[in-house]
ROMARMI-638318 format. One record per residue: x, y, z of N, C-alpha, C in turn. Coordinates in steps of 0.1 Angstrom, whole numbers, plus 5000, padded with zeros to 4 digits. Layout:
# residues N
XYZXYZXYZ/...
This chain:
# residues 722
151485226751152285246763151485306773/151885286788150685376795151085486801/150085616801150285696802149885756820/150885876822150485926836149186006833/148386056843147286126845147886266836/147586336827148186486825147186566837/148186656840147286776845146786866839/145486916845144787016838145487096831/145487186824146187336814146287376825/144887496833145187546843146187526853/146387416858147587366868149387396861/149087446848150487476842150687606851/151087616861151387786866152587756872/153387916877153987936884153587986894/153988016909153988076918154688206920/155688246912156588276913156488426901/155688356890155588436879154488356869/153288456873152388376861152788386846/153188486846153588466829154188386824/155488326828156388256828155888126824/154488096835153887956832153087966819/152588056818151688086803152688036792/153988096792154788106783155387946781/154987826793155887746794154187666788/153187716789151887636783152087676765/152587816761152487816748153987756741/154787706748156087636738155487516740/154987446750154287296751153287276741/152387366738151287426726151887386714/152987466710153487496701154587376691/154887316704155487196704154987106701/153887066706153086916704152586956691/151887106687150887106675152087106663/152987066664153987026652154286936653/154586866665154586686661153586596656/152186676662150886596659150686606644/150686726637150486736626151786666616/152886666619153986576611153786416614/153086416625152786246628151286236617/150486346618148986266612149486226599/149986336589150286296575151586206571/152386166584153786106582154586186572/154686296576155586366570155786486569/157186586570157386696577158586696585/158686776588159486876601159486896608/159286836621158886916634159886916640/161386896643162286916650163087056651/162887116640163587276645162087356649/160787356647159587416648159787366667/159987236669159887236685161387276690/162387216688163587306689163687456693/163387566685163087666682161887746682/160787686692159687706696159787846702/160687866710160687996720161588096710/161788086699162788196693160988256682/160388176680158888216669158288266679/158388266693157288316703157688466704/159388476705159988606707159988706696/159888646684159488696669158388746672/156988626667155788646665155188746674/155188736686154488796700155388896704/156788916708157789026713158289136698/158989096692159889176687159989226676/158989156668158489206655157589326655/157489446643156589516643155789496626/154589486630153689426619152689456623/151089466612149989466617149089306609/149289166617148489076614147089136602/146189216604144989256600145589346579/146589376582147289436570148489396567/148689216564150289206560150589256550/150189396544150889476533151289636537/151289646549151989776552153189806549/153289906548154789896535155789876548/155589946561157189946565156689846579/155989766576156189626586157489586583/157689526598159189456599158689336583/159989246580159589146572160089036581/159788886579160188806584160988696573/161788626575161988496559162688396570/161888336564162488156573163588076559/164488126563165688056554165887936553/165687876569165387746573164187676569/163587686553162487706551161787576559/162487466556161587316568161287356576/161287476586160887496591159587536598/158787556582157987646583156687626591/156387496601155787516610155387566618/156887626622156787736632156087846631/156587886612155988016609154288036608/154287906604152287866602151787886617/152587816628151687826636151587966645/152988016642152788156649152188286638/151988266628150888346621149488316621/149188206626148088156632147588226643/148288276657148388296669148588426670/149188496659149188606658147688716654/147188636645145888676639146088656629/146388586619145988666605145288556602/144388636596143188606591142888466582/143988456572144488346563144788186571/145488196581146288156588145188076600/144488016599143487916609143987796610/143087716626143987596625143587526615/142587476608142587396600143387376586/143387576586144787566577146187526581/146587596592148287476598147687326595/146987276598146387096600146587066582/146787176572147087146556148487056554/149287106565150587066558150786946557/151286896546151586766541150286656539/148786726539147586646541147386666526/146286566525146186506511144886646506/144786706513143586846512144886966509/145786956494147087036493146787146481/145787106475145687156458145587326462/144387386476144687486476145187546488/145887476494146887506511147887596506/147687656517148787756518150187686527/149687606533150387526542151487406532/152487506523153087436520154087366528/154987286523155987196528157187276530/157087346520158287516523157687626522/158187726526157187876527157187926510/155987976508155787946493155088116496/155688246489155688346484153988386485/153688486501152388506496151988606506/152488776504152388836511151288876518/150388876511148688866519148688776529/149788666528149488576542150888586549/151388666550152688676558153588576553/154188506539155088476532155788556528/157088626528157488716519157988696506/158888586511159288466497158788366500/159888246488159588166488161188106494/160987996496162387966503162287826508/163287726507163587576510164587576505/165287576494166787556493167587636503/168987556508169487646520169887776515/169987846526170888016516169688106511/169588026504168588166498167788226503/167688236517166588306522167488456528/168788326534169388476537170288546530/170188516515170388646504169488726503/168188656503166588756502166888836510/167188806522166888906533168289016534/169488976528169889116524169589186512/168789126504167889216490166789286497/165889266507164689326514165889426523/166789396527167689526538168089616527/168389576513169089696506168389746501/166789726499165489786489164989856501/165089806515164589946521165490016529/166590006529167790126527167990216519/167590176509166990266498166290386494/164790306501163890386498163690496513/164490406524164590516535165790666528/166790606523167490756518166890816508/166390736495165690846490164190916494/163190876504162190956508161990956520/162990906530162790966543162991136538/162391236554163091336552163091336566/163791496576163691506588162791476592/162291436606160991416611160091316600/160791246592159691206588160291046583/160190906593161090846588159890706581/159590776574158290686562158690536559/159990496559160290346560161590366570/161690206582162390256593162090086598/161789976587161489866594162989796593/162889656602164089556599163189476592/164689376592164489266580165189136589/163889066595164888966601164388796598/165588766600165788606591166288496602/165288396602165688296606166788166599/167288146606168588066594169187926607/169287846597170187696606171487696599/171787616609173687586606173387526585/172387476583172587436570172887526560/172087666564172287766556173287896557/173887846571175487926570176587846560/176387686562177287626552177187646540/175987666533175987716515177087806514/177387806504178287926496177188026494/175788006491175088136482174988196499/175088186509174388226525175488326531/176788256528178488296530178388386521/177988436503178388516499177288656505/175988626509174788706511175688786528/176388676532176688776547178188836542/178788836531179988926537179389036528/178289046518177789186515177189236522/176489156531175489276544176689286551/177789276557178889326565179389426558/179689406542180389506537179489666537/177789626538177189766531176889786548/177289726552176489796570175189796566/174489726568173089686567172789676584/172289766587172089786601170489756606/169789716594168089676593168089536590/169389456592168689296588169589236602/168989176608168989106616168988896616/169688856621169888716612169688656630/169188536626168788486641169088336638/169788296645170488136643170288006654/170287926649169787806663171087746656/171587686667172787656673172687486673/173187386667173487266677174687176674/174887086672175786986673176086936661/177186966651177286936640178586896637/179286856648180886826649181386736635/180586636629180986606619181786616600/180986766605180986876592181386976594/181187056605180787246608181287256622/183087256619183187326633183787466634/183487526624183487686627183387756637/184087836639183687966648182888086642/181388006643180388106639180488226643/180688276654180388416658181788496652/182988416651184188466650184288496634/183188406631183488476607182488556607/180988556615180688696613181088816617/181888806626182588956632183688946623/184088856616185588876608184688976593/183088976593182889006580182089126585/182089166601181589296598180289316608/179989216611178689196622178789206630/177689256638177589286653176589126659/177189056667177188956676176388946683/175088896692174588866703174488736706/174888676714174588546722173588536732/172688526728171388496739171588326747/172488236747172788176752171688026754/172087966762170687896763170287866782/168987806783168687776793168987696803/169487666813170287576819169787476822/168587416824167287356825166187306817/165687186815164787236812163387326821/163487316832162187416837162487576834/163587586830163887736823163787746810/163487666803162787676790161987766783/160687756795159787896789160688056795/161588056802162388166802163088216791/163488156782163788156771163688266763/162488266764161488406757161988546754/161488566769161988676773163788706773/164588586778165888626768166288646757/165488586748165388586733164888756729/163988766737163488926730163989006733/165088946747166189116752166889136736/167589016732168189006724167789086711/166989036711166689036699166289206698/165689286708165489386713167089506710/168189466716169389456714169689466700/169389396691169689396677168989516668/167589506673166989666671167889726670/168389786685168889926682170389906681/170989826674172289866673172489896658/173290026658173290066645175390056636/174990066625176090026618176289926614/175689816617176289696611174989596615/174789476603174189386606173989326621/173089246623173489166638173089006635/173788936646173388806643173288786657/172388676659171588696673171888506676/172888476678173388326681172188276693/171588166690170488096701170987956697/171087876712171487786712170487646716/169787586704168687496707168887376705/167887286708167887146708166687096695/167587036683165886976677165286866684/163686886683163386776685162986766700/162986896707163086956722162386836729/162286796737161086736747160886546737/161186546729161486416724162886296727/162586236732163686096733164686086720/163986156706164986176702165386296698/165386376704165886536704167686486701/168286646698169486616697169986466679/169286426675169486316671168886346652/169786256644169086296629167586236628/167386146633165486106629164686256634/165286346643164286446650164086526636/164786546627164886636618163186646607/163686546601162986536588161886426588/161186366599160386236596159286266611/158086186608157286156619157886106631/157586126649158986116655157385986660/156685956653156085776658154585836670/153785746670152585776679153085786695/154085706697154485656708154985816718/155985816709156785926710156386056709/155386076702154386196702153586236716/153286076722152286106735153486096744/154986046745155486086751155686216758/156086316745156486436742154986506752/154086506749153186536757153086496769/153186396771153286386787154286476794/155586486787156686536795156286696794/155286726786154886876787153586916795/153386796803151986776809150886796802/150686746788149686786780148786636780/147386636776146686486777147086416763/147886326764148586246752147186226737/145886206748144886156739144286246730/144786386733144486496723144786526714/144686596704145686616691145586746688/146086846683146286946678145287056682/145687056693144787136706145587276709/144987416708145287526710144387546719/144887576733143887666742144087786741/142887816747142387996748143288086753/143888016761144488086773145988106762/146587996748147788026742147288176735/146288106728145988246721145688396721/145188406738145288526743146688576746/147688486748148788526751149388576737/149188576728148888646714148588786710/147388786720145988906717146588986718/147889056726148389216717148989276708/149189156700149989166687148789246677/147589216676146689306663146489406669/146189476685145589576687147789676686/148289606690149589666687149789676672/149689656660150589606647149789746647/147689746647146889826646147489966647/147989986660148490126668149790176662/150290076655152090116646151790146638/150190066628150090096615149190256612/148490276624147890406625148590516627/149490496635150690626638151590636627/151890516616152390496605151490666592/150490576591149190646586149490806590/149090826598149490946605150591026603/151490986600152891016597152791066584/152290936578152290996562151491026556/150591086559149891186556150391356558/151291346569151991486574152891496561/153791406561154791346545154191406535/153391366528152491386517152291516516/151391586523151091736523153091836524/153391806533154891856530156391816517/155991676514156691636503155691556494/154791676483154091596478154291506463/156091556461156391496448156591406452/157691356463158191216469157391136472/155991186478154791066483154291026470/153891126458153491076447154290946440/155590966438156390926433156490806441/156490766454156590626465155390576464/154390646463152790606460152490536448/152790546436153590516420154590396420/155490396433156090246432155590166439/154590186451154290086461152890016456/152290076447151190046435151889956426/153289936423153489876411153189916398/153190066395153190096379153890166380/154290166364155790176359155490356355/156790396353156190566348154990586340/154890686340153590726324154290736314/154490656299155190676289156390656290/156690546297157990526301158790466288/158190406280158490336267159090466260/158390596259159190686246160590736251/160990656265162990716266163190626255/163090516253163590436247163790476231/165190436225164990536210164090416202/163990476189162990446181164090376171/163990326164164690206154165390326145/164690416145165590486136166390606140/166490616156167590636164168590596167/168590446162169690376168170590346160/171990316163173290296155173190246144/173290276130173390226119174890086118/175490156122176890036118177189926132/177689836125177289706138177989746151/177389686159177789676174177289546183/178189526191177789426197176189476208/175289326205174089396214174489416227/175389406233175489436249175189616246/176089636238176189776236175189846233/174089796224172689786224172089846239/172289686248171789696258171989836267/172989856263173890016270173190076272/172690096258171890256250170390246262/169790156263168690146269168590156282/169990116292170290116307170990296305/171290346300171290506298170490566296/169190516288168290586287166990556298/167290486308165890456307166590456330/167490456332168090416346168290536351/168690716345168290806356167390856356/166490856346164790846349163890796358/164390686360163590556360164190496379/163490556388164190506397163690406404/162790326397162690176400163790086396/165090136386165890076381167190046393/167289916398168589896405169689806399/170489836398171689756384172789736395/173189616385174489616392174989526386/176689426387177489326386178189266392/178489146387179189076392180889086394/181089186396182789266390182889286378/181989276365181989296356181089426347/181289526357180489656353180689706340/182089686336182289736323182289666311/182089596318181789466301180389496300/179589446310178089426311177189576302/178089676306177089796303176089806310/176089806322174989816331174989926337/175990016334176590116343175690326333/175590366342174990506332176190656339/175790726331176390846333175690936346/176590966356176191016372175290966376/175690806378175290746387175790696398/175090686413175690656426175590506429/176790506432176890336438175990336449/175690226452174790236467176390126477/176290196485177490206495176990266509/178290216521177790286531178190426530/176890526536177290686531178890736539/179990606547180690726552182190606547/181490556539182490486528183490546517/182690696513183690766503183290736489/182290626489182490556474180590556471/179890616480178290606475177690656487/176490616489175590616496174590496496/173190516505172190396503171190446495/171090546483170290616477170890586466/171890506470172590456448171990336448/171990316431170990256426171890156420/173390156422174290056412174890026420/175089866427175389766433176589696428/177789666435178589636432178889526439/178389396437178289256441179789226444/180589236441181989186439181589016428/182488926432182088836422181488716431/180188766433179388666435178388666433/177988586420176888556411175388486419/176088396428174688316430174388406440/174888486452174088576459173388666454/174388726444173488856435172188776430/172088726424170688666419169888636431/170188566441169388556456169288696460/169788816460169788926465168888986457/168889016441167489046437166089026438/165788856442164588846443164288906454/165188946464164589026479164389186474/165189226463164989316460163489346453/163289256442162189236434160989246447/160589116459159989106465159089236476/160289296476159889416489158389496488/158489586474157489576469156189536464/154589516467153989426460153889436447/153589326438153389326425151989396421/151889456411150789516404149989406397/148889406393147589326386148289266374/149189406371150089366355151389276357/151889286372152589196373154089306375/153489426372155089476376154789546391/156589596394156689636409157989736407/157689846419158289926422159889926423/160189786420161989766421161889686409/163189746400163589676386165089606389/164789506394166589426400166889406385/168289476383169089426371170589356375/170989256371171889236375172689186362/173989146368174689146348176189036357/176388996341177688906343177588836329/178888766326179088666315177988566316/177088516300176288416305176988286304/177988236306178488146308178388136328/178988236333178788296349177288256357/176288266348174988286355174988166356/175288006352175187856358175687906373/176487996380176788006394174988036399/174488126393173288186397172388126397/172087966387170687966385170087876391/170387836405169587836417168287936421/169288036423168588186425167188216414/167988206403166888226390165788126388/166188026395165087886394163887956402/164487996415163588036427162888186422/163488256416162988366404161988356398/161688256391160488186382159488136391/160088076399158888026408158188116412/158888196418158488326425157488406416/157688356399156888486394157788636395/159088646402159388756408160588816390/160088956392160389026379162089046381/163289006377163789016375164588996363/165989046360166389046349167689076346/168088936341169488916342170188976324/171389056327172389076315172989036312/173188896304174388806303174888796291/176088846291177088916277177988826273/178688806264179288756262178788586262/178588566251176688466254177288346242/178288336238178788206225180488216225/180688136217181988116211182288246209/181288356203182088486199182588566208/182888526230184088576240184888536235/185588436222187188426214188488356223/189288456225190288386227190088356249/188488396253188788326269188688156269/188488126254188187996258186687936260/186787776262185987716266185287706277/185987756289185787746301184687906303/184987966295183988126293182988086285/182987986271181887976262180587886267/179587926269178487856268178287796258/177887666259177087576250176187526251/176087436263174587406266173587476277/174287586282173387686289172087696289/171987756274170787806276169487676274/170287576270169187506275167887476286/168887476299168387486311167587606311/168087726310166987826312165887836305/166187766290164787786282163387676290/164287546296163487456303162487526314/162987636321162687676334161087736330/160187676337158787736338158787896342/158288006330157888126338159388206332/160688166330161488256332161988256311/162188376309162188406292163588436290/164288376282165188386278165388436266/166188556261166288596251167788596239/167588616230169188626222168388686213/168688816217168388896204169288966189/169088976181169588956168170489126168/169689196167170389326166169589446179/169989556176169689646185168089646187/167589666174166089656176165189556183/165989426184165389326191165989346204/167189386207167289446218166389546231/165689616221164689746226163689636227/162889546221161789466223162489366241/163489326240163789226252163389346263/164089436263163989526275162789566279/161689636266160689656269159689526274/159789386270158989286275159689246287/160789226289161689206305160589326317/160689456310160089536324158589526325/158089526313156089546313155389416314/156289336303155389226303154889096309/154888976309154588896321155088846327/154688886344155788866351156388736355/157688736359158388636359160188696357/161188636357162488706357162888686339/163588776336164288736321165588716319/165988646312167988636308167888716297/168688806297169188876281170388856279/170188726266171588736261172488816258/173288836255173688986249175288926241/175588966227176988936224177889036225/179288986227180389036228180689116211/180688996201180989076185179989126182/180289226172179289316166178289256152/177289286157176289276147175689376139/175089376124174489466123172989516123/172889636121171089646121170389576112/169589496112169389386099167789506093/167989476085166789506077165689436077/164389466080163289386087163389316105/164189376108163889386121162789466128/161789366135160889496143160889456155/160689516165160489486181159089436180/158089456175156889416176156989286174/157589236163157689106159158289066170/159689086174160188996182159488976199/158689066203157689026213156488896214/156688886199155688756198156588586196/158188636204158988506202159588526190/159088516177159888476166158788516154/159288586144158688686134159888646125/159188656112159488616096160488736094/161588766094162088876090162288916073/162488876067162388826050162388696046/162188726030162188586023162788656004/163988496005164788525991164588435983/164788445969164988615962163688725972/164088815970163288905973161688955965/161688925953160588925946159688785942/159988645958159088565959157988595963/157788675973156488695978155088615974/155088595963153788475958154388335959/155288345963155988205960156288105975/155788015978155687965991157187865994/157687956009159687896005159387746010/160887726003161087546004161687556015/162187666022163387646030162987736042/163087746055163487846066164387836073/165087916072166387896080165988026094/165787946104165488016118166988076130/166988116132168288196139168088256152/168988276159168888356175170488426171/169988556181171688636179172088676170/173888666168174488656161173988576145/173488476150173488366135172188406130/171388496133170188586123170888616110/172188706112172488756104173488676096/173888566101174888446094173188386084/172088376090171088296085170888396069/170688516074169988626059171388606048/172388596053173588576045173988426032/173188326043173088216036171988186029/170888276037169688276028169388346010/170288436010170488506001171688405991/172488295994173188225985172288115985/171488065987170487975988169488015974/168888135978168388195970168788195953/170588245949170688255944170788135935/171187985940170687855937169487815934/168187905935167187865933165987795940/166887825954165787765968165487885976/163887895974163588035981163087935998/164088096004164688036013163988176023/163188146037162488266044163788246057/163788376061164388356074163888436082/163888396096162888376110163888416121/163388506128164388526141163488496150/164088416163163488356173164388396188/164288516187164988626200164388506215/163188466213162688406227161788286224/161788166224161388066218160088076231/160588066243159088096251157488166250/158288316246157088436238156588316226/157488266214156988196207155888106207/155888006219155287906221153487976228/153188056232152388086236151488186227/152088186210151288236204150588136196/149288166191148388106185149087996174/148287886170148487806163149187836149/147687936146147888006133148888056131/149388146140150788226138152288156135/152188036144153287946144153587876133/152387836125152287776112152787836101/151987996104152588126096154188096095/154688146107156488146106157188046104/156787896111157187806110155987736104/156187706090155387606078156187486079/156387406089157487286090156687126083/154987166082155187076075154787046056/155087186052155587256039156987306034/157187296047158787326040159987296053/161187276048162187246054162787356059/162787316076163387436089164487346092/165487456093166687426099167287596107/167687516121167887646128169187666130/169687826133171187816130171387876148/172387846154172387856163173687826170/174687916178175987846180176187806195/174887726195174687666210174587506208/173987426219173487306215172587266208/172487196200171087176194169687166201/169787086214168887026227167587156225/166387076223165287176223164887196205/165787236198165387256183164487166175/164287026184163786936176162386966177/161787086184160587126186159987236175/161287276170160687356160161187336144/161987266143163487226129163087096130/163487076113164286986109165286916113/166286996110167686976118168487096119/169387126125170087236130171787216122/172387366129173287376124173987486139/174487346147174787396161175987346168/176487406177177487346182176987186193/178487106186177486956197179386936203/180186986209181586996214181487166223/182287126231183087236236183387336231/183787466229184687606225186087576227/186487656223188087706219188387826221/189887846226190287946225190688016215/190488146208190888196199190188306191/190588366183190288466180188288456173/187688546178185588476176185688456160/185988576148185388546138186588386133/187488376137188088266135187588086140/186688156153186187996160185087956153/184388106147182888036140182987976127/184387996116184687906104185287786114/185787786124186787656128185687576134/184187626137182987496143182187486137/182387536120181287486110180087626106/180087746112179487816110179687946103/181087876092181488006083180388016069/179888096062179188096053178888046043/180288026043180187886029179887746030/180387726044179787596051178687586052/177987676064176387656062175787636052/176087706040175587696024175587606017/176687556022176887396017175587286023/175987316037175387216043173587166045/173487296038172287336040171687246028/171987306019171687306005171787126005/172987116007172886916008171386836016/171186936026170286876033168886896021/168886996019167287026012167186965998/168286875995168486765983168486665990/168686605999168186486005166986506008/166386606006164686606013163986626001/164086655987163886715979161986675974/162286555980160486545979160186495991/160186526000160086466018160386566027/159486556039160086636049160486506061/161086546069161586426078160386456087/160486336091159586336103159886326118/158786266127159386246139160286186141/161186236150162486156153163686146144/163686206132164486246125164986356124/165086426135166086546135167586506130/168086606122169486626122170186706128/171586676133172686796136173486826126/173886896117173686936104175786916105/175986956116177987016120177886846127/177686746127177986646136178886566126/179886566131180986506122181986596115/181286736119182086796115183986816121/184886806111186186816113186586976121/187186996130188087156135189287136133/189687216126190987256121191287376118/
């Protein structure tokens, strides 16, 4: 197509207000270097990045406090692009900003076939050294993060601010689209920051045309939940465009200082700005074509024949952001040093979490095997003993539920809810969070919790997000938990009431094929531990060991302390707990019957009638089949001899996954029932004498053979309920 003459850069001015013109050179900048780069690789996002060009200018350059040269200052503002497609904007204004990481050739990564070590992902991918704070592309979850980063430094402002000394004092501000106010997980994340008066997170929204789906009165549900409102409006023009700016940072300016309550800062943009198809779905998600790219430049007076061109003159308009972040982070410095010498327990103690190590000896709260309850208990109750011993000590610990405080055991003796302080019911220096019932925020609220802090070498950090509910409940969460693992980010869910043994709530409460999914999930460990003592091993590997988030199962009926239980063992996945008769020991078993939970002690029970038949019979607890898999060859062979002897796992879940380590199983392959627990486990094949049966039939069909691949059995398939 042919093009007009562009005018020089220089000729970009006003008469009127040179800045203005500057400002109208860096959205034309900012605009074109996101279409050029979503056109070179044919693919990307440049419609809310040009859209929303002047709201990253008012961020990056006005409103934010950071130092580019140190993105680990503890009380830098944070930023999270919720809208994570977005994230060109964020690339190019941490570019512009200074940081160091952040070059053009790195923005020029996204979507290029040069990806293996870009930081320039396709979504903002978790990398505080380079101004990522999370990770974030699914809608919603960024702005749950960002009221977990508002409640983690709420926090740590009431417990070690002191007068004159306000040592953390940043916001928490979030960029978000109409996509991510529609989620349920984004809806539950704002009526808890309305509820706690989160007066440090700020939510900043672009605005457009969605009549088909979303015709809400945005401003009218967040003031119904508690927010404070700004409308920065839009520009009537486009030659008022680069004015923009500077309305955006009054605003935004405005949201600073209003205290009490969140703010949401309504901006009203166009995707796709300066394109023929602005306003329109192709602007979104695809290359907007060669044609249309040099359009787009022409109408910003840029030379169409250039590509991904930053001038001097954008970048200087930049240049006071490092020597300013510099001047915040010095007077910061300064500050806390005065802190330190005046409060030198609290600096020690914030100095100890913002390092990421855990107390000195933090492991001896925990009791010792031969402290703990001799007569059975369900493990949640287990889990109790541990969140009592180890949570008013321990004030990296933040717990909470999903309205289910009292089931979960997540709860300790004088402890503070965290609440607004003139609520009656807490303060921001409590440590026990009261989600109401919403699971998938809670879980998105932790990782902002988990994140705030950096992680240690070892992988741990100064916030221990605990959160709890039925694990039937956490399928609401594990969105959140997916992005958990990704993240690497330490958290650790309490999920009770974990089989057929919740009884008479039914099917609609019992997990069955749950835990499948989680055990699938890369990075995140899932546990069902057998008794108390394998309880003490989950908790202690959940907080020390590698990081990543954990599920702890936990049962509703009681179990007992088994004999040969060790936590040592059970940190390595799955450990031999005995073998019967008991005076085999020279004798290599025909049989292992492998167990999780509850059915450990269903396994020793059958093992011991097996035995008595004359089949020496070992049994194996496998608290964490993950820990398992990552131990040595040797070891695995040790516990599991599968191809010496006949494994069958007992388990009152799905079988899905067993065929990796069994013969065949003895698992639930149907739905739950309602009714009383020890009555559901004889009514789905897992009463004692069944197993015994069934077992024993099997190890006579095998009697000189092991099965092989693809011969797994479901051991209860066909089985009758009655």
């Amino acid at each position: 197509m042919p093009h007009a003459t562009p005018l020089p850069v220089s000729e970009l001015k006003s008469d009127e207000n040179p800045k203005i013109a500057s400002d109208a050179l860096v959205l034309a900048t900012i605009r074109c270097l996101a279409a050029d780069i979503v056109q070179a690789y044919k693919g990307g996002h440049a419609g809310t990045p040009m859209g929303a060009a002047a709201i990253g200018v008012a961020l990056f350059r006005e409103a934010m406090r950071y130092n580019p040269r140190n993105p680990l200052w503890l009380n830098r503002d944070r930023f999270v692009l919720s809208a994570g497609h977005a994230c060109l904007l964020q690339y190019i204004n941490l570019m512009l900003a200074g940081y160091e990481a952040w070059t053009l050739d790195e923005v020029k990564r996204y979507h290029s076939r040069d990806f293996k070590t870009s930081k320039a992902a396709g979504h903002p991918e978790i990398e505080q050294e380079c101004g990522i704070e999370v990770t974030t592309g699914p809608l919603g979850q960024g702005i749950a993060n960002s009221v977990g980063l508002a409640i983690a430094a709420k926090q740590l402002a009431t417990q070690y601010n002191k007068p004159e000394f306000d040592i953390v004092s940043n916001k928490i501000w979030c960029f978000t689209g109409d996509g991510c106010l529609q989620e349920g997980v984004g809806q539950e994340a704002i009526s808890v920051a309305g509820h706690f008066g989160l007066d440090n997170l700020i939510l900043i929204t672009v605005d457009g045309t969605i009549d088909n789906c979303f015709t809400e009165d945005v401003p009218l549900r967040f003031q119904a939940a508690g927010w404070n409102v700004i409308d920065a409006g839009r520009p009537e023009n486009e030659e008022d465009a680069a004015r923009e700016i500077s309305t955006i940072a009054d605003a935004l300016q405005q949201a600073r200082e209003h205290t009490g309550a969140p703010t949401l800062v309504l901006v009203r943009t166009t995707i796709g700005f300066g394109s023929r198809k602005q306003d329109t779905g192709p602007a979104h998600g695809q290359a907007l074509g060669d044609e249309e790219v040099a359009y787009v430049k022409e109408k910003f007076r840029l030379n169409p024949e250039e590509r991904f061109v930053v001038p001097e003159s954008v970048r200087r308009s930049y240049a006071k952001v490092i020597p300013r972040g510099a001047a915040l982070e010095q007077e910061w410095n300064d500050l806390y040093s005065r802190y330190a010498a005046a409060y030198p327990t609290e600096a020690n103690e914030l100095s100890r979490r913002v390092a990421g190590e855990l107390p000195p000896n933090w492991q001896s709260l925990l009791p010792t095997r031969d402290q703990l309850p001799t007569a059975p208990q369900p493990t949640r109750k287990s889990s109790g003993i541990v969140v009592e011993a180890l949570a008013s000590k321990f004030p990296d610990f933040v717990a909470g539920s999903a309205d289910l405080l009292e089931s979960t055991f997540v709860s300790w003796k004088g402890m503070t809810e965290f609440q607004k302080p003139n609520s009656g019911l807490g303060d921001f220096a409590g440590r026990q969070i009261r989600y109401g019932i919403r699971e998938h925020s809670m879980a998105a609220i932790a990782n902002g919790l988990a994140a705030y802090l950096p992680q240690s070498a070892a992988g741990t950090t100064g916030f221990i997000p605990i959160i709890s509910t039925f694990f039937m409940f956490t399928l609401y969460a594990a969105p959140a938990l997916r992005m958990a693992a990704l993240q690497k980010l330490r958290t650790i869910t309490v999920a009770t009431h974990e089989s057929i043994g919740i009884g008479e709530d039914g099917p609609t409460h019992q997990p069955v094929a749950l835990a499948s999914f989680f055990r699938a999930l890369p990075g995140l460990r899932l546990w069902r531990p057998a008794d108390a003592e394998e309880v003490m091993a989950a908790w202690q590997y959940a907080i020390e060991g590698e990081a990543g988030p954990s599920v702890l199962c936990f049962s509703r009926q009681a179990v007992p302390l088994l004999e040969g239980s060790r936590r040592d063992g059970a940190t390595k996945g799955a450990y031999t707990l005995a073998t019967y008769p008991a005076d085999s020991s020279t004798q290599a078993p025909r049989l292992v019957l492998v167990g999780t939970g509850s059915e450990v002690a269903l396994a020793v029970s059958v093992a011991k009638k097996l035995a008595a038949q004359g089949i020496v019979t070992s049994v194996v607890s496998m608290p964490c089949m993950e820990l398992f898999d990552k131990q040595s060859a040797e070891y695995k062979r040790q516990v599991l001899p599968s191809n010496k002897a006949l494994v069958v796992a007992i388990e009152a879940w799905s079988s899905f996954g067993w065929a990796r380590y069994a013969h065949a199983s003895v698992s639930m392959h149907t739905f739950g029932h309602s009714g009383p627990q020890a009555d559901l486990f004889e009514m789905f094949g897992f009463g004692e004498e069944n197993v015994a049966r069934i077992v024993s039939d099997f190890v006579d069909r095998h009697s000189s053979d092991l099965p092989g691949v693809g011969e797994f059995e479901e051991l209860l398939l066909g089985h009758v309920t009655h």
